[in-house]
KOLDO-766476 format. One line per field, with one value per residue (C-alpha): residue in three letters; x, y, z. Coordinates in steps of 0.001 Angstrom, whole numbers, plus 500000, padded with zeros to 6 digits. Layout:
N
residuo <- c(Ala,...) .
px <- c(X,...) .
py <- c(Y,...) .
pz <- c(Z,...) .
This chain:
471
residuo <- c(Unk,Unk,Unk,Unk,Unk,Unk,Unk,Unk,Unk,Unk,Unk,Unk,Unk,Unk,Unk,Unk,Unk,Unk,Unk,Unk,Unk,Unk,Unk,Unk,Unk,Unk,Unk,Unk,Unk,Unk,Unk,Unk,Unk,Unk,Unk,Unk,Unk,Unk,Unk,Unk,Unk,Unk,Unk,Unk,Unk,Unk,Unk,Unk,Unk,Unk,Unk,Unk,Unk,Unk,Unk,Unk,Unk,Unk,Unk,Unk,Unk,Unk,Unk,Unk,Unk,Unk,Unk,Unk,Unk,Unk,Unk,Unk,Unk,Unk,Unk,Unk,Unk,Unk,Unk,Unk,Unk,Unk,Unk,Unk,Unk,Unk,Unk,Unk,Unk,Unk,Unk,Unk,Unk,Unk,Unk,Unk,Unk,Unk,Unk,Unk,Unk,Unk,Unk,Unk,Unk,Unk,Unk,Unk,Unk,Unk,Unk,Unk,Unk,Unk,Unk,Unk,Unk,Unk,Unk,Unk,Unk,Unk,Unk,Unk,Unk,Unk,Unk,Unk,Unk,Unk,Unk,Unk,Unk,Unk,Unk,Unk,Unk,Unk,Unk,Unk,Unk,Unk,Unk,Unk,Unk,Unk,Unk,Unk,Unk,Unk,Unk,Unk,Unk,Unk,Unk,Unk,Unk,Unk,Unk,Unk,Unk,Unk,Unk,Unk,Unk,Unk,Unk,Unk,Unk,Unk,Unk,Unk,Unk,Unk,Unk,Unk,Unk,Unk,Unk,Unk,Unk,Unk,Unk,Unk,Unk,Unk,Unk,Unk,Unk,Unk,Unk,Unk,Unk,Unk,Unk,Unk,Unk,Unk,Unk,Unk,Unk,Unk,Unk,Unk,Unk,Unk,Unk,Unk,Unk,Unk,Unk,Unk,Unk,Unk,Unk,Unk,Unk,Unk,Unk,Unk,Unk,Unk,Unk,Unk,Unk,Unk,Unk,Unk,Unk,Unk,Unk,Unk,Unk,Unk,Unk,Unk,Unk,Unk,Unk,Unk,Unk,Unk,Unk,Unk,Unk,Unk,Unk,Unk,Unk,Unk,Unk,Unk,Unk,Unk,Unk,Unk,Unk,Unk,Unk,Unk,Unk,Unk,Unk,Unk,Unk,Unk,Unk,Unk,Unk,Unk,Unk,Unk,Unk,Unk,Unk,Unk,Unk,Unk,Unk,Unk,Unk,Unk,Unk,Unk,Unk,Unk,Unk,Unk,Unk,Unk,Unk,Unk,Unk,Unk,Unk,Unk,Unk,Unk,Unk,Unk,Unk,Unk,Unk,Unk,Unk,Unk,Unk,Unk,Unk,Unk,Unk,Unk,Unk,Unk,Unk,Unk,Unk,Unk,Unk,Unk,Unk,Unk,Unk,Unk,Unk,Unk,Unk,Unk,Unk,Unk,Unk,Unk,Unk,Unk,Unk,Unk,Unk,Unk,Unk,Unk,Unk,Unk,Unk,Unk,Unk,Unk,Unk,Unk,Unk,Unk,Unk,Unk,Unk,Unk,Unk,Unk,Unk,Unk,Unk,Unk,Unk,Unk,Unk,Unk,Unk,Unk,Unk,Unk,Unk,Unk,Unk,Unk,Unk,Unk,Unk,Unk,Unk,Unk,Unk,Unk,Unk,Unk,Unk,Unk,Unk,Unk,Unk,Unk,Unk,Unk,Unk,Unk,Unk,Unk,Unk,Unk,Unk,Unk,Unk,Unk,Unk,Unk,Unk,Unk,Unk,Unk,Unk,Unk,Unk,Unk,Unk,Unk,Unk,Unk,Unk,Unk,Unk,Unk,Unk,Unk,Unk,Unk,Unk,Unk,Unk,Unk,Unk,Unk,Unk,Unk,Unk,Unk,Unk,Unk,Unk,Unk,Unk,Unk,Unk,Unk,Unk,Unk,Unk,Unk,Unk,Unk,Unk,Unk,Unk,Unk,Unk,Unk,Unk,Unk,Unk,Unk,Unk,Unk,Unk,Unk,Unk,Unk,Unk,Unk,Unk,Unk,Unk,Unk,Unk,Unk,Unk) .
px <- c(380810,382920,380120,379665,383195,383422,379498,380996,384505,382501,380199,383564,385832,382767,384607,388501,388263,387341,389348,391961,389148,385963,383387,385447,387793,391256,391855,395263,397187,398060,400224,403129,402463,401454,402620,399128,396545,394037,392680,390515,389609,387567,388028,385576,384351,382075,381965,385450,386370,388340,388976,386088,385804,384120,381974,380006,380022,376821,377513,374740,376612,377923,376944,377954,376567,378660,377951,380612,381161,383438,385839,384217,383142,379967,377835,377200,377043,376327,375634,377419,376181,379016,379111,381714,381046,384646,386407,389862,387336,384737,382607,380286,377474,375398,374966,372289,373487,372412,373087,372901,373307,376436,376443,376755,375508,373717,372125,371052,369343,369775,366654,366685,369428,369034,371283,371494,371924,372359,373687,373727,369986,368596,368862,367128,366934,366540,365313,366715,365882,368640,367510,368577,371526,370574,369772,365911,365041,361893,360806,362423,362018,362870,365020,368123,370962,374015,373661,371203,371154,368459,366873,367254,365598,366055,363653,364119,360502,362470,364873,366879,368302,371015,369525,372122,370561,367717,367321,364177,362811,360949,358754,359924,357654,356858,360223,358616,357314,359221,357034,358261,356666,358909,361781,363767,366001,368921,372038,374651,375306,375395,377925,376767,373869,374039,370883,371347,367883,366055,368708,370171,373759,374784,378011,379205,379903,378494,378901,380483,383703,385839,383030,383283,383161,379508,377316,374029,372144,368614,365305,363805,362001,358472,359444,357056,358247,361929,363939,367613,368251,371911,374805,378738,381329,384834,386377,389635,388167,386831,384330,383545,383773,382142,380917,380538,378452,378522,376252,377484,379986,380127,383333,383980,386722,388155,389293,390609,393862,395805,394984,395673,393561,391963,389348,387264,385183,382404,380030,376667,375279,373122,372635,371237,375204,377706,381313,384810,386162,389600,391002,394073,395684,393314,394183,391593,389106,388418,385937,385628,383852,383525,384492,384127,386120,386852,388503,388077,389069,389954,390725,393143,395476,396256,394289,394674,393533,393157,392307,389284,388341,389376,388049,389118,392905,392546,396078,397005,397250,398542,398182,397547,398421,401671,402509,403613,400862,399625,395640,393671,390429,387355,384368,384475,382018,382115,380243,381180,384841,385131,386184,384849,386873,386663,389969,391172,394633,396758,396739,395064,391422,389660,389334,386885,388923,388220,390460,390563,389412,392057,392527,390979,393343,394289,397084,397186,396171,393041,393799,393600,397411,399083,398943,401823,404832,403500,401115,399702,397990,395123,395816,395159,394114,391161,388867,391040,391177,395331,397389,397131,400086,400357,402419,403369,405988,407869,409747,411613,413387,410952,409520,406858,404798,402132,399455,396254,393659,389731,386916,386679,390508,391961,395207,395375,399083,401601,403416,406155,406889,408582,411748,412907,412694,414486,412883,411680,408541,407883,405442,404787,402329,399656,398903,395313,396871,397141,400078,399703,399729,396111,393568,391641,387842,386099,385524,386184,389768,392345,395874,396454,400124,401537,404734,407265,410166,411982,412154,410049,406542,405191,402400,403061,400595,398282,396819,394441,393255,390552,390488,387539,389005,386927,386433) .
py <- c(775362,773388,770731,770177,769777,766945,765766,764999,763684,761137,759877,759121,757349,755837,752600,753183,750563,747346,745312,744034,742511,743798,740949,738445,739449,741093,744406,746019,748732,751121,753215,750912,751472,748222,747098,745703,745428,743596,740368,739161,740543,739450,740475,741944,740135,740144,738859,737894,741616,742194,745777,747597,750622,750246,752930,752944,750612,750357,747625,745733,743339,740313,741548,744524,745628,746950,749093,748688,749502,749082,751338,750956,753138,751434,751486,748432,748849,745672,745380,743523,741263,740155,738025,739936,737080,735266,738678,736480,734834,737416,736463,738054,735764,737889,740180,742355,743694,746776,746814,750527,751818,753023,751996,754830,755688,753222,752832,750096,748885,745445,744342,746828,748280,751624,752088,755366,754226,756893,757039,760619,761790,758415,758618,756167,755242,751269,749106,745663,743062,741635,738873,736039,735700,736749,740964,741120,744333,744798,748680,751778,755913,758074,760243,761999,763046,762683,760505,758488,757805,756233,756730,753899,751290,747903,748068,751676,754027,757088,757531,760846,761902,764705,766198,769071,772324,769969,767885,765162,762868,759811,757246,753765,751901,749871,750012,748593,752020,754658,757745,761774,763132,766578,768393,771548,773857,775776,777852,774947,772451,769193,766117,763681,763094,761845,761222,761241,761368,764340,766174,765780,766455,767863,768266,769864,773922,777374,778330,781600,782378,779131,777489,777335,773936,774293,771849,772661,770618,770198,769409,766337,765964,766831,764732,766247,769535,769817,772670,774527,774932,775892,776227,776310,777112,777070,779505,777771,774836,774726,772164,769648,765868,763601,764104,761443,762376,760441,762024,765895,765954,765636,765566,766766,766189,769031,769739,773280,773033,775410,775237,772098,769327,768511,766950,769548,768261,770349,770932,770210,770320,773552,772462,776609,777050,774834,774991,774028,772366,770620,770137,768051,767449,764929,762663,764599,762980,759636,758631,759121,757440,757180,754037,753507,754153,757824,756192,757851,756461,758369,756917,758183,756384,754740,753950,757000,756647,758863,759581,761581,760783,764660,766324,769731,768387,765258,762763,760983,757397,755747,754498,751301,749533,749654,752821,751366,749367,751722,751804,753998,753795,755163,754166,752785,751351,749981,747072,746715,744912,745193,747731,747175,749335,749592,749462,749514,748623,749610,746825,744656,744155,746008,744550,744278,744121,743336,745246,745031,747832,749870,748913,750819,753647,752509,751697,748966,751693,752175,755671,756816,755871,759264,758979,760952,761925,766001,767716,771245,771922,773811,778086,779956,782047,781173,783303,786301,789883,790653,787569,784266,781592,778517,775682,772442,769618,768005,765007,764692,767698,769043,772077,773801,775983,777978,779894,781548,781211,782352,779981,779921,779030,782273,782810,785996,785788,783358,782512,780128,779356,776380,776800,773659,773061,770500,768297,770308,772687,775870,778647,781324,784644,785444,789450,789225,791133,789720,789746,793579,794529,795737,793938,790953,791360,789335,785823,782574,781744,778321,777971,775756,773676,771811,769315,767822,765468,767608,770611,773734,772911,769826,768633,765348,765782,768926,769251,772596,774487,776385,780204,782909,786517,788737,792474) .
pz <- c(122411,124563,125990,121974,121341,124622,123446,119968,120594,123428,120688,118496,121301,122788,121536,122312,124988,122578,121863,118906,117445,116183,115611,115935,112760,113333,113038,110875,112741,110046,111853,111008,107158,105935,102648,101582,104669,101295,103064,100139,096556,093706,089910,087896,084742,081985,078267,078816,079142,082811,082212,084382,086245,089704,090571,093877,096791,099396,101975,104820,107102,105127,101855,099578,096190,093567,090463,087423,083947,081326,079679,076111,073487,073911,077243,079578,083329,085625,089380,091097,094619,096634,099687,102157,104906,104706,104144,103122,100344,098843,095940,093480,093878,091477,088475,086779,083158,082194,077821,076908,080255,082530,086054,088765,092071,094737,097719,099554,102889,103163,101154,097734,095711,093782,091044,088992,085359,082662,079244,077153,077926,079332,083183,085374,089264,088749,091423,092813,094814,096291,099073,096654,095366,091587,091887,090085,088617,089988,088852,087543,087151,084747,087151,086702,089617,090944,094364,096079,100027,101803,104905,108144,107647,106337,104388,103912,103245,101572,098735,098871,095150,094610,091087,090186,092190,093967,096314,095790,098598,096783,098659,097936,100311,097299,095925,092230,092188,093584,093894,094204,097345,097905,096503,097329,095904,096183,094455,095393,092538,094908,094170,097051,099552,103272,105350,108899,111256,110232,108166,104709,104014,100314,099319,096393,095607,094734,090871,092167,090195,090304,092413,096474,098066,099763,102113,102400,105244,104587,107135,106265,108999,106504,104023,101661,102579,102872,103846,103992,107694,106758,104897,105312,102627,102437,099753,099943,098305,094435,096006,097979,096570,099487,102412,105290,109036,112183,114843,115308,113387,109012,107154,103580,101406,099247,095994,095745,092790,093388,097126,099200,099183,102940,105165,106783,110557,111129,113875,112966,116628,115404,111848,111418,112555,111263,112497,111430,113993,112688,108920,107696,104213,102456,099602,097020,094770,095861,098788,102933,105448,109276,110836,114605,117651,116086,112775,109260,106140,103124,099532,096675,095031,098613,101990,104764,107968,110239,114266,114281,118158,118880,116077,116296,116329,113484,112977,110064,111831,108851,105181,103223,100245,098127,096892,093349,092582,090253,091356,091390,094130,094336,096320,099952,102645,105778,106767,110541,110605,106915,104411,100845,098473,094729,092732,089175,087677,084385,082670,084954,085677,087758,091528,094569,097628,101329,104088,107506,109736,111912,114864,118413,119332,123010,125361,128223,130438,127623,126570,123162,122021,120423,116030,115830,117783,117811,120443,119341,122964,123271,123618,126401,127280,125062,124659,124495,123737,123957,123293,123799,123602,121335,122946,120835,121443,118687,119797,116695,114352,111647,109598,111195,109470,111913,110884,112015,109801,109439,109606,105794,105745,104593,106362,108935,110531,109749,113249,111708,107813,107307,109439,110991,114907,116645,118854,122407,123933,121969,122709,120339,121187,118906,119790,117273,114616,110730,108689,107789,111545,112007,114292,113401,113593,117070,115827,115750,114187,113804,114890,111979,112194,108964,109842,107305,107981,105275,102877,104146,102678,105135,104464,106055,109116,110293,113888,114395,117521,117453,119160,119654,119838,121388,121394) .
């Protein structure tokens, strides 16, 4: 377990030595809280009505598509071709209407744009060409579903569709005429697809109760002949609303009312297998995304950003965008240097805005530069079978609240609850019993440690440590 730990967090900081500039375009450190990091947006409009809701977001170095619709008692979606090249300066260069239809999910490669249009029992996957600057329908399916991802490719061969309990591959080698070619099934109603190599990634939850947020990773190596190689679910969470993966490691976001909303890292190394590795509060219902250098962006009614580069201990790096600006945000991409982020105001139009990526993690010695002013360090010893201790530094006074917790985020043993610590080293034993004094089973467990600046229930940053307890 511990080469994939070091295998994964090398493939995240592979970059932490670049520079202040990615591409050529300035970065935005948002661990100084920016007041808005926004270098360029456009407004949505249509038949002189601004007020639009922006709903996905697929972005291909300079340009970005957009799928919109407005607030109306009537249907009438539009996709939306932007030109992201002067980020200060973006542009909608073209639209396709869609009269009858809402606007929803899409992918695209570069070359095509799939859009998932639907409107009461109509559902369609419509097909674009988007080389020029005018999007041309150029085919369609009857086809229903929540999320489309494609494979690599520019052009891309295969289409991957999240249909309720199903996954469906489709060939799209002639994208006029999109073609089913294989399809699985499973108990886990998905939300969103993510293709990465040979495996798709489904997030979404098990109709069990309440639900449980579920991802179910799927072989599509056969694409005629896909298969469940694994599942991992989190009965903490109601379910899982996005789901982003950069080489071993996927990330989910939760929504889990009552329970706290989080990001969840997971080792996907042995897809059979998968592993929590880290989780931190999360900004619930809006969209996530791996950037690079170990960055991870996650949208709610702000920008967080987050230090991913050691993923069993994530950091909040920092947020974006005025807190009062009443928006609300939805989808996000990343297009190298760029983030493309959809955004709609009360009273004023809807917007598509251009931000900066954050900037590389370093120091002038190049080391990853510390998020936050905490250190949980790793236990030991670790594995165990008696104790093992939990150090952590706080260089400033603040609430600590300690706990161990299962793999499926169930708390064991709380080890602090909210008292406040002033600023110094702390160790704390953990003898491998739960709260009730009896002996945890062998396993894999989380020392799981939740900081506020004030009042006992932080919140304000979480760092985990993972443990194995043996017999």
């Amino acid at each position: 377990m511990r080469t994939k730990l070091l295998l994964i967090a090398a493939s995240l900081a592979c970059l932490l030595l670049s520079a202040h500039s990615i591409n050529g375009q300035d970065c935005t450190d948002y661990s100084t809280n920016p007041l808005n990091p926004v270098l360029g947006s456009v407004d949505f409009h249509n038949f002189g009505i601004d007020y639009q809701a922006p709903g996905d977001i697929a972005a291909v170095g300079n340009r970005a598509v957009v799928s919109a619709h407005f607030i109306e008692t009537f249907p009438n979606g539009s996709l939306f071709v932007a030109d992201i090249t002067d980020p200060e300066n973006p542009s909608f260069v073209g639209e396709a209407e869609m009269d009858g239809l809402y606007s929803g999910r899409v992918a695209f490669d570069g070359v095509y744009a799939y859009l998932k249009a639907s409107f009461l029992e109509a559902s369609f996957i419509l097909v674009y060409d988007v080389t020029g600057p005018q999007p041309v329908q150029i085919g369609s399916v009857p086809a229903t579903g929540t999320d489309l991802a494609l494979a690599s490719g520019s052009p891309s061969d295969l289409l991957y569709v999240a249909d309720g309990q199903n996954l469906r591959v489709m060939d799209v080698s002639n994208p006029a005429s999109p073609a089913l070619i294989g399809s699985v099934t499973f108990s886990t109603r998905v939300l969103r697809v993510v293709v990465e190599g040979d495996y798709a990634y489904l997030a979404g939850f098990s109709p069990v109760g309440f639900g449980i947020g579920t991802l179910v990773i799927v072989d599509v190596s056969d694409p005629t002949s896909p298969a469940v190689v694994g599942t991992f679910e989190y009965p903490n969470s109601r379910d899982f609303y996005d789901v982003a993966v950069r080489g071993d490691l996927v990330a989910v976001g939760t929504e889990g009312a009552p329970n706290p909303k989080e990001l969840l890292f997971i080792d996907v190394s042995d897809p059979a297998v998968p592993e929590l590795l880290g989780l931190i509060p999360g900004p619930g219902n809006g969209s996530v995304a791996f950037g690079e250098s170990g960055i991870f962006y996650a949208l709610g009614g702000r920008l967080f950003v987050y230090d991913v580069s050691v993923p069993t201990s994530p950091s909040l790096i920092g947020t974006g965008f005025r807190p009062d600006d009443f928006a609300s945000r939805g989808p996000i991409a990343v297009a190298g240097s760029k983030l493309c982020v959809g955004s709609y105001y009360d009273p004023a139009p809807a917007r598509f805005e251009v931000l900066s990526v954050q900037c590389p993690l370093t120091t002038g010695a190049g080391e990853p530069t510390p998020a936050v002013a905490v250190t949980l360090a790793p236990a030991h010893p670790n594995p165990f079978r008696l104790s093992t201790a939990i150090d952590y530094h706080l260089s400033q006074p603040l609430h600590v609240r300690l706990r161990i917790t299962d793999v499926q985020g169930r708390i064991v043993r709380r080890l602090e609850d909210g008292a406040q610590r002033d600023a110094g080293q702390y160790s704390i034993l953990w003898d491998g019993r739960g709260d009730g004094g009896r002996r945890a089973a062998p396993g894999v467990y989380f020392v799981t440690m939740d900081l506020g600046g004030s009042g006992s229930d932080g919140g304000d940053h979480r760092e985990s440590v993972r443990l194995t307890l043996l017999e």
